[in-house]
N, C-alpha and C positions, 0 to 999 in steps of 0.2 A: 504494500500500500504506500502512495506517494505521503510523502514527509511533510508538503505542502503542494497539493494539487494545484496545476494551475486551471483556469476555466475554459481552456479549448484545448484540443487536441495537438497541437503544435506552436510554437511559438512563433513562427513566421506563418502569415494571413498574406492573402493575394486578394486579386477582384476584379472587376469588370466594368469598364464606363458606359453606363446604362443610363443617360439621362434623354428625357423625352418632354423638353420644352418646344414651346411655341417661340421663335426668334426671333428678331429684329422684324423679319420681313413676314411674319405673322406665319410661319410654314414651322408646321410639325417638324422638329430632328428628330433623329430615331439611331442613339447611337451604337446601340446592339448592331442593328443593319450599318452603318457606315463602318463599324470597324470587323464585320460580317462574323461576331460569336456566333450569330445565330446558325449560321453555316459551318463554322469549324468548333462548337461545342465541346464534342468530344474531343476533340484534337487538343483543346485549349486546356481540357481537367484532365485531360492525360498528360500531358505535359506538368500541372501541377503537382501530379500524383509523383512523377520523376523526379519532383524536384526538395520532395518532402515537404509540401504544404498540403494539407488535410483541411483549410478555412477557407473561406471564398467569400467575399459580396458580391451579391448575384442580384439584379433588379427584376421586377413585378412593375411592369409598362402600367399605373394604374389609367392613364388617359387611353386606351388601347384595347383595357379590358374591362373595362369599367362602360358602361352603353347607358344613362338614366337610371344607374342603380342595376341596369340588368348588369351578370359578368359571362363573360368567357378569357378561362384562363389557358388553354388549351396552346398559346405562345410559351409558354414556359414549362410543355412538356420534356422538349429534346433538354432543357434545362434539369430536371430534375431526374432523369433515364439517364443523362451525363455522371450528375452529382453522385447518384445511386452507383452506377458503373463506378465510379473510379474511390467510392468512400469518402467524399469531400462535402465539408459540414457547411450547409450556406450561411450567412448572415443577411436574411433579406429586406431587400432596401424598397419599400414601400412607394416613396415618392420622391424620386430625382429632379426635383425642379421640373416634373411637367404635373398637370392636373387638367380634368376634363375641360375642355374650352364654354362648355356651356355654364359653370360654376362662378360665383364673382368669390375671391379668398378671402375676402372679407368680412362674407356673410357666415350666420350661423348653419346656414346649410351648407357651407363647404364642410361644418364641423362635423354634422352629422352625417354627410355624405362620407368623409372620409373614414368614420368611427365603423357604417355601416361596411365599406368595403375592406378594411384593417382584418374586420370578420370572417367576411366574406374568402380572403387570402391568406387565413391561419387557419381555417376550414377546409381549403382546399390542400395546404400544401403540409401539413402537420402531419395526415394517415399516413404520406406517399412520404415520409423521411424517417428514417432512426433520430432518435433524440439526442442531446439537447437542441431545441428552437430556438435560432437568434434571429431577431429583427431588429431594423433600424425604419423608426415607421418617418421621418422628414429629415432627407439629408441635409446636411450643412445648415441648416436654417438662418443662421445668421447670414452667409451669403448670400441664399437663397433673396431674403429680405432686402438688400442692397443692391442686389443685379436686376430683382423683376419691381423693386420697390420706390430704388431712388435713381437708379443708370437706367433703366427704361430698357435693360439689353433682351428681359425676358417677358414672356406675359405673366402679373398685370400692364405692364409698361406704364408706371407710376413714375414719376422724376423729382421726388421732394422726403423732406426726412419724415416729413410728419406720416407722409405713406410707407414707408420704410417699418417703422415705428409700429406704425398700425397691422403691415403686414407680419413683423414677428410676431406680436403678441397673436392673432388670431393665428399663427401656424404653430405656435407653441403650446394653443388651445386645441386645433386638429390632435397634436404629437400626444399629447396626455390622454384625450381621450380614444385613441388609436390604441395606445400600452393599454388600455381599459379593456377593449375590445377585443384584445388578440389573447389578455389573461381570463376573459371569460370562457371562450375555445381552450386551451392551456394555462391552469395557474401556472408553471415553474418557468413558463418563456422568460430567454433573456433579454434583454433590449440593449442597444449600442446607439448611443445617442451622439452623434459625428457631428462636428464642428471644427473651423479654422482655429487654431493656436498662430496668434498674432500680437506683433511690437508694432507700434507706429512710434514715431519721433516727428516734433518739428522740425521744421527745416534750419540751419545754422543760423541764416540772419532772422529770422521771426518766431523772436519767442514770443512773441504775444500767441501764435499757435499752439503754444507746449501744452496748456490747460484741455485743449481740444484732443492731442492727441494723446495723451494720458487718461483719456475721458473713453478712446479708443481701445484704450491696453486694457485698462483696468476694469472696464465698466461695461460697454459696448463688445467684447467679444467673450464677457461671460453669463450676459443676459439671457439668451436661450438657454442652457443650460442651469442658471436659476431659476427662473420659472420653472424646467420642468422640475426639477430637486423642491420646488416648493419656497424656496428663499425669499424668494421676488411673485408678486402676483397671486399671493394663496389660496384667494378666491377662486382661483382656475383649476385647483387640484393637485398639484402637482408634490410627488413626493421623493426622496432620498431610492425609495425604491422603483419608482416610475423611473428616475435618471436612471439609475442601475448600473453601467459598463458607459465612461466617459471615452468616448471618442476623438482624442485631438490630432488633426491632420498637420501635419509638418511638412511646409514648400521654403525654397529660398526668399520667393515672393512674400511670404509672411512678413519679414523682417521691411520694414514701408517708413518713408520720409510724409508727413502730411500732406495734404490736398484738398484745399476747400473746396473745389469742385471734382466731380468723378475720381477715378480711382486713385487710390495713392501711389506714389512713387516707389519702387523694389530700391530696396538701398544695394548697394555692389559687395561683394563678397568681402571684400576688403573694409570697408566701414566700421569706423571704431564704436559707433552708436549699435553695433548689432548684438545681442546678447545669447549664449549657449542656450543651446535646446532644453539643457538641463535644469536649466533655471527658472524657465517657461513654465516647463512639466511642472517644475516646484508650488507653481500657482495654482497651478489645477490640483493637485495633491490638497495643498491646505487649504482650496476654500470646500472640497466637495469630501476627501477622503473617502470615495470610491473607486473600484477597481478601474485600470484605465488600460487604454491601447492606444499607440498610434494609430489613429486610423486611416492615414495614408501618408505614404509617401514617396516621391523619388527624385532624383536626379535628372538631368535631359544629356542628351545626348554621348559624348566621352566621358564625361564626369560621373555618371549613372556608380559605379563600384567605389568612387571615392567620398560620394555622397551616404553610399551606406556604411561603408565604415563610419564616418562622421557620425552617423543616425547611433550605429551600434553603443560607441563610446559613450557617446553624452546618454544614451538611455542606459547601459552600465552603470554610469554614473549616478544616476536617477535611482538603482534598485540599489547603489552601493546607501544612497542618503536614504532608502528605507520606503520608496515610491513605490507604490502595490504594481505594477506593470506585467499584464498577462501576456502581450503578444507585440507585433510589428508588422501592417501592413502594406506589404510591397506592391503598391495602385500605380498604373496599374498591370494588368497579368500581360498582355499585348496594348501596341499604342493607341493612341488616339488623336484625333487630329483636333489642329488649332480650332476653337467657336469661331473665330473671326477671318482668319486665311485660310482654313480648310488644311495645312499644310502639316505634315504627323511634325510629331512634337517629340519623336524618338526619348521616350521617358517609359517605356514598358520595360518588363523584363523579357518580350521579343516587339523587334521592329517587325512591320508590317511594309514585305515586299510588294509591290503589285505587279502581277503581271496578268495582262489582259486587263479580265474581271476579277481576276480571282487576287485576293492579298495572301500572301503565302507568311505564316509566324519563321521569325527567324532567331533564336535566343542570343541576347546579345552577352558572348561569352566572358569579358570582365564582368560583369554583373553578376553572372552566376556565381563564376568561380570567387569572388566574394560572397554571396552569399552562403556557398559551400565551407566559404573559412570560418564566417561564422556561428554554423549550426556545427561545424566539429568543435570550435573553441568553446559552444555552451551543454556541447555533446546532446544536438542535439540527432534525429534520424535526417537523411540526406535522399530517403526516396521512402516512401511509406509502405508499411509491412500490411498484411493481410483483412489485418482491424485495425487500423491506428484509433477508434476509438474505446480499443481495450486497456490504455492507458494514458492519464493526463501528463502534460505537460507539468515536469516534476522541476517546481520553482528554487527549490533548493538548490538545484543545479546552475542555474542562471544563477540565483546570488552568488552561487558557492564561485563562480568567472568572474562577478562584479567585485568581488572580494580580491582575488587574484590578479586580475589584471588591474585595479586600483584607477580607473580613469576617472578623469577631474574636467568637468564644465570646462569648455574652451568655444569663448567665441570664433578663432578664427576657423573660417567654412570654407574657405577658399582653396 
């Protein structure tokens, strides 16, 4: 029996860019079909399977399957014949930044609409899996809320904070009662509630900005995440055990110079205002002390192997100072291309060849072969045994390297 169980089956988590907004130019994406999972499925959890990850987020198109309340989920069979075939545990992601276009997210019927289908999608997909059940029922929401709220890049195509504002709070009111919804079907589901982990800084000459953007760090990207815990907004529901499994995504993009209008500034690798990963994590440890994951991250292009080390260290670092940290997910599994140039963003763990029609995966092999360094240095499996969920991920192990190798917070990412 593990010494200290961890809560998934592997320590390294993959996944899939599944988002189905409405864009700029008012047209459905559908990023399953542009980066064609739907078509190489198996190809794609066979290949996880090889590479010793057993965890996946896997999306549930809800604008797709979702008809007036009627459903057909029948898109996310070869999804689940996949997962089943290769033993890979999903973490499903309910609502990627799309939702039915005939809904306003405002209203209290988006809340109910959303609670009614949460159901309807732990109903369907709970018989057809071995257990434990992860969902992530509103990704990123705080994103979410600034791209379709105050940038106008998604639908609502809202441009002001006050709608920004307004749409988190009502998606934080979907998220709570969706966790409601899917533990009426399942009490023991778990939930992974994914959000941006972010610094912002004024810019050098205007510090009259620094109030704004320390209003950023500290306040503004942990607001979702209080409401649901219950902290903020109580009135709404929300509890310690509704948050459940804290989510924080780690990009270089995080680390941001302010900007009163539209997005902020990526500060450069080299930036002395940039602060260790570890120190971030440390936030979220002390305001929430629940279990946490990266819940995503990577590198782009030649940097993708030196970015996970970097990742590895400062979250070593993180178990070494006592941070509950179950897992790291490497998002995503194959690439995915620019929202705005369409052009791949080489940040998977395989580039996506095209030829013709068809994108052929191609594993990009510094990536791997670090990620193989560091599942031998936390020992952990490097391609998954017959049941990988006949044993958990045994945490002791992980501390017992955090211990050993002794890494220490370091900003430079460069």
């Amino acid at each position: 029996m593990a010494q200290k169980p961890g809560i998934f089956p592997t320590f390294f988590i993959s996944g899939f860019e599944c988002s189905t907004f409405l864009w700029k130019d008012k047209k459905r994406r559908n990023l399953v079909h542009e980066t064609q999972h739907h078509t190489f499925v198996h190809e794609d959890y066979e290949m996880l399977r090889t590479l010793g990850i057993a965890v996946a987020r896997e999306g549930i198109p809800w604008p797709l399957v979702d008809t007036n309340g009627q459903y057909d989920f029948s898109c996310i069979d070869p999804m689940l014949e996949a997962l089943n075939t290769n033993k890979i545990l999903p973490i499903w992601d309910l609502c990627h930044y799309g939702y039915p276009e005939e809904l306003d997210p405002f209203s209290e019927d988006f809340v109910a609409r959303f609670a009614a289908y949460c159901r309807a999608a732990a109903e369907y997909v709970i018989p057809k899996m071995r257990g434990p059940h992860f969902f992530t029922p509103i990704n990123e929401i705080t994103f979410f809320s600034v791209c379709g709220g105050e940038w106008g890049w998604i639908a609502p195509y809202k441009n002001t904070r006050e709608d920004r504002f307004k749409l988190r709070l009502n998606l934080c009111k979907a998220a709570i009662a969706g966790v409601k919804a899917i533990r009426e079907v399942e009490a023991e589901a778990r939930m992974v509630h994914i959000n941006p982990l972010v610094q912002v800084v004024a810019p050098r000459d205007r510090p009259d900005l620094q109030a704004a953007a320390h209003e950023e760090t500290y306040v503004d990207t942990f607001l979702a995440w209080d409401i649901i815990a219950g902290k903020e907004h109580p009135e709404l529901g929300g509890t310690p055990e509704i948050l459940d499994i804290v989510g924080a995504n780690n990009y270089s993009f995080g680390q941001m110079e302010y900007r009163e209008h539209g997005p902020h500034e990526a500060l450069p690798p080299d930036d002395d205002r940039i602060k260790p990963l570890c120190d971030l994590l440390r936030l979220v440890w002390e305001r929430y002390r629940r279990p946490m994951i990266i819940g995503e991250t990577s590198g782009l292009e030649g940097g993708r192997d030196e970015w996970l080390c970097d990742v590895m260290e400062e979250s070593l670092a993180a178990v070494e100072a006592g941070m509950d940290l179950h897992g790291i997910c490497l998002f995503p599994a194959v690439d995915m291309p620019n929202w705005h140039t369409g052009e791949w963003l080489h940040n998977g763990i395989c580039d996506l060849i095209p030829e013709g029609e068809t994108l052929h995966r191609q594993p990009n092999a510094a990536y791997v072969a670090e990620l193989r360094r560091w599942q031998k240095e936390l020992n952990r499996v490097t391609t998954l045994d017959a049941d990988p969920f006949s044993d958990p991920v045994e945490l002791v192990e992980v501390i017992a390297a955090a211990k050993r190798l002794r890494k220490q917070p370091d900003k430079n990412w460069h």
